[in-house]
N, C-alpha and C positions, 0 to 999 in steps of 0.2 A: 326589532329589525335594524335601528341603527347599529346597536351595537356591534351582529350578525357580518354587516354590511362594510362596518370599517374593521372588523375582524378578517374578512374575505379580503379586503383590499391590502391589509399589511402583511398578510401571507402570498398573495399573488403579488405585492412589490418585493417580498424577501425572495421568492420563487424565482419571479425574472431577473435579479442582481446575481441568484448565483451562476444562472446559465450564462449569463453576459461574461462574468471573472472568471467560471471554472470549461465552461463546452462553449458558449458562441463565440465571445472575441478570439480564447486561441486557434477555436477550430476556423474561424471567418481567418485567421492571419495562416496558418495552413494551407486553405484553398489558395489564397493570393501568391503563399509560395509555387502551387502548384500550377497555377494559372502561369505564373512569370516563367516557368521550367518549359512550356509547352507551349507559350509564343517567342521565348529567345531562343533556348538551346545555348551550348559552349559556344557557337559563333558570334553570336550577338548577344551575349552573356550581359553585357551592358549597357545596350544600348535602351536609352529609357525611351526616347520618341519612337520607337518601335513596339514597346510594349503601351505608351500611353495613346497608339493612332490603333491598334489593337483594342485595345477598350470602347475607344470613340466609337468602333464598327459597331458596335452593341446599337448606340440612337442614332439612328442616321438622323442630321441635321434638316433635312428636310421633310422627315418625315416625322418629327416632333408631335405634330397635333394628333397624327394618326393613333386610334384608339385600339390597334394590335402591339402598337408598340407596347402602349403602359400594359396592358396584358402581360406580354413578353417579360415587362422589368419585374411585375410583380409573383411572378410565376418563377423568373429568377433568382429573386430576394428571398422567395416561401424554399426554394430548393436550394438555397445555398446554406439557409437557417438550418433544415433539414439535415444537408450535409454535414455543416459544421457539427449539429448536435451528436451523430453517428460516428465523426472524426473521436470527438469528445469523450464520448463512452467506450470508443477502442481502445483509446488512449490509458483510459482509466483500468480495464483489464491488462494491461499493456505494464501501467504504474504495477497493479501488482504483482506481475512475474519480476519486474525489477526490483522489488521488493525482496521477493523470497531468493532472489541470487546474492540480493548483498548479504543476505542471511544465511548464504552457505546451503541454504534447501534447493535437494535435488541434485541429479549429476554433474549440472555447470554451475555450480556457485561458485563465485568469488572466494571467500574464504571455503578453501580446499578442505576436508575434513582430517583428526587424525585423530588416533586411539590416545587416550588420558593414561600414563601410565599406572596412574591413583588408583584411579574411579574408573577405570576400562571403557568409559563413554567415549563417543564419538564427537570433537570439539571443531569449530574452525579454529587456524591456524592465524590467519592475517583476515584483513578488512572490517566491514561492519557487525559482521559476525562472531568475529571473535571478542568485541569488546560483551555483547548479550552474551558469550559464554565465561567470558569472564567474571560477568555479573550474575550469573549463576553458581561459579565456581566460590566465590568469596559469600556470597549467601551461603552456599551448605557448609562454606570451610569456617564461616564466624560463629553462625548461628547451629549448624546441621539439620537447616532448613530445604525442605526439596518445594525450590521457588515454582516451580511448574508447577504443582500440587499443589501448594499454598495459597496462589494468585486469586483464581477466583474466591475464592471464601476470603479475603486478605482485601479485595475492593468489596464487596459487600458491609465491609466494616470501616470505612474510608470516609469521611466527610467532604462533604461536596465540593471543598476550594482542593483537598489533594485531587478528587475526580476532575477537575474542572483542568488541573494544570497537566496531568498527565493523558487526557483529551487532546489539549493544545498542542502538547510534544510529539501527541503520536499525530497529529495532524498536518504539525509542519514534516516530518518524517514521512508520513504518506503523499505531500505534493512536491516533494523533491525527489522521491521517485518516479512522478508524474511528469517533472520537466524534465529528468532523463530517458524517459519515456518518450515527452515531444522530440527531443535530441535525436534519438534514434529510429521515430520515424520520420525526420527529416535526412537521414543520410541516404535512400534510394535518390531522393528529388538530386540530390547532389550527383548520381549517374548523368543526370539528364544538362543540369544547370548549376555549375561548379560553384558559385555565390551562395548557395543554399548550405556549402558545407562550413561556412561559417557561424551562423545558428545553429546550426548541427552543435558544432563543437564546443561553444559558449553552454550551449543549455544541456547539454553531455557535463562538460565540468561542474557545471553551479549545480548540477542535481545531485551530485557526487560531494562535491563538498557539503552544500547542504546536508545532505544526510547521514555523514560522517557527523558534522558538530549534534545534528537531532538527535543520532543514535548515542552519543555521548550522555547527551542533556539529559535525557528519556531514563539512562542506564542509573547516571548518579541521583535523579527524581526516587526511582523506585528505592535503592538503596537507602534513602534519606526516607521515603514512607517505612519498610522495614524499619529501620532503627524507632521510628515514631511510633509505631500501627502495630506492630511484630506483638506486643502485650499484647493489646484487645483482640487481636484474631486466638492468640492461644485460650485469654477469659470466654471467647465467645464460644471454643470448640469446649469448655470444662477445664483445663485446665489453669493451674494458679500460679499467678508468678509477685511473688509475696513484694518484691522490689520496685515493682511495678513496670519490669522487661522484662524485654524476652532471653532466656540464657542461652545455653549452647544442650543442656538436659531438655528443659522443655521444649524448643524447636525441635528435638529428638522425637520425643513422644508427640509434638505433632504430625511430624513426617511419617512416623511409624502409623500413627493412627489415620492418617490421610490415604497412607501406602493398603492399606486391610480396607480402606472401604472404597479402593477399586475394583469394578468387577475381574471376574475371572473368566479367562476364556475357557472353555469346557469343549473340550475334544470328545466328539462320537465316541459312543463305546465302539472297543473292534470286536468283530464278531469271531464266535469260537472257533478256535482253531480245528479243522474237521483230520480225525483220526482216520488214516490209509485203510487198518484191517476194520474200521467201523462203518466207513463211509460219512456223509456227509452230518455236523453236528444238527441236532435236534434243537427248535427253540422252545 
């Protein structure tokens, strides 16, 4: 039972640290932005003894001992955790549409798409997009690797310090789309309370840059696993690479054999064409 007991405790203390860093403290700075939007307004956009005699109203000084109050504060405290945590989890579906726009996925992405005139694919042009297609491009054009088709069976053969570091990349990568995410749901607040669009704009930029250098980090990591890994994924699918790498033949034959053991979509049969002087076909 001790064991049990200090097991339970360092998961529920890893549990509460992350809602504190990732959903409570930013969603708790959130509300306060939105609190401060909805007792100043542009008119009193700064006035701070106006929003700090706005707070006071919360404990009325006289009424301290009053046991409705600490109801009241804890009732507020439980709702704002609440809140925050709801903020938090928006935010995070939030990070991932901004994700898939730096990525050029869907109709508004960032890097705009255009036809390969090689390879007839469909490529982003600019942004963070286009560096992952360029690190697709230089995979099939070094190796004749089809890296989409390769990936999964390619980390299955990966040891835990390359898993561990391309975790980290893709981690920093997923929370700087998360601070551009907090960015840009701080730009309504900024209708309301013109100060707000200054985090707005900070945590716009730094998500943006952040993920610019991630997406970098992330593209030349994989590159650098390929050139390492690229053997052992070919020995593991059967194939032999006497050298002990991967060529430009054999990523051939594994792309081909990768390419044949996707399924196939299989279209209804159409049904027979019914002859005019026959009338309708028989089945």
């Amino acid at each position: 039972m001790p064991a049990v007991t200090s097991l339970l405790k360092g998961f529920l203390g890893k549990a509460s640290e992350r809602w504190a860093t990732q959903l409570g403290l930013p969603g708790l700075l959130f509300l306060t932005l939105c609190w401060s939007a909805y007792r100043l307004g542009h008119a009193d956009a700064l006035n701070v003894r106006l929003l700090l005699d706005g707070s006071a109203d919360v404990v009325d000084p006289a009424a301290r001992s009053d046991v409705r109050v600490a109801v009241r504060l804890a009732l507020g405290v439980v709702f704002a955790a609440l809140a925050a945590t709801v903020v938090g989890l928006a935010v995070r579906e939030l990070g991932s549409v901004v994700q898939k726009l730096w990525l050029g996925e869907g109709r508004w992405g960032l890097g705009r798409a255009r036809t390969d005139p090689v390879t007839g694919a469909s490529a982003p042009t600019s942004g963070i997009g286009a560096r992952f297609g360029r690190l697709h491009g230089d995979i099939g054009a070094y190796y004749s690797l089809d890296l989409a088709a390769a990936w999964p069976r390619l980390w299955l053969v990966l040891p835990e310090s390359a898993r561990a570091d391309l975790t980290t990349v893709s981690a920093g990568f997923r929370q700087a789309a998360e601070a551009q995410a907090w960015g840009l749901l701080c730009l309504p607040v900024a209708c309301w309370w013109w100060p707000a669009a200054v985090p707005a704009a900070v945590l716009i930029a730094t998500g943006w840059g952040r993920g610019r250098a991630a997406a970098e980090e992330f593209a030349t990591l994989v590159e650098s696993v390929v050139d390492v890994h690229g053997a052992a994924l070919a020995t593991a699918l059967g194939f032999d690479c006497p050298d002990g790498r991967l060529t430009p033949e054999t990523g051939q034959r594994v792309s081909d054999h990768l390419a044949r053991r996707r399924p196939l979509r299989r279209r209804p049969p159409r049904p027979a064409a019914a002859d005019p002087a026959r009338g309708p076909a028989e089945n």
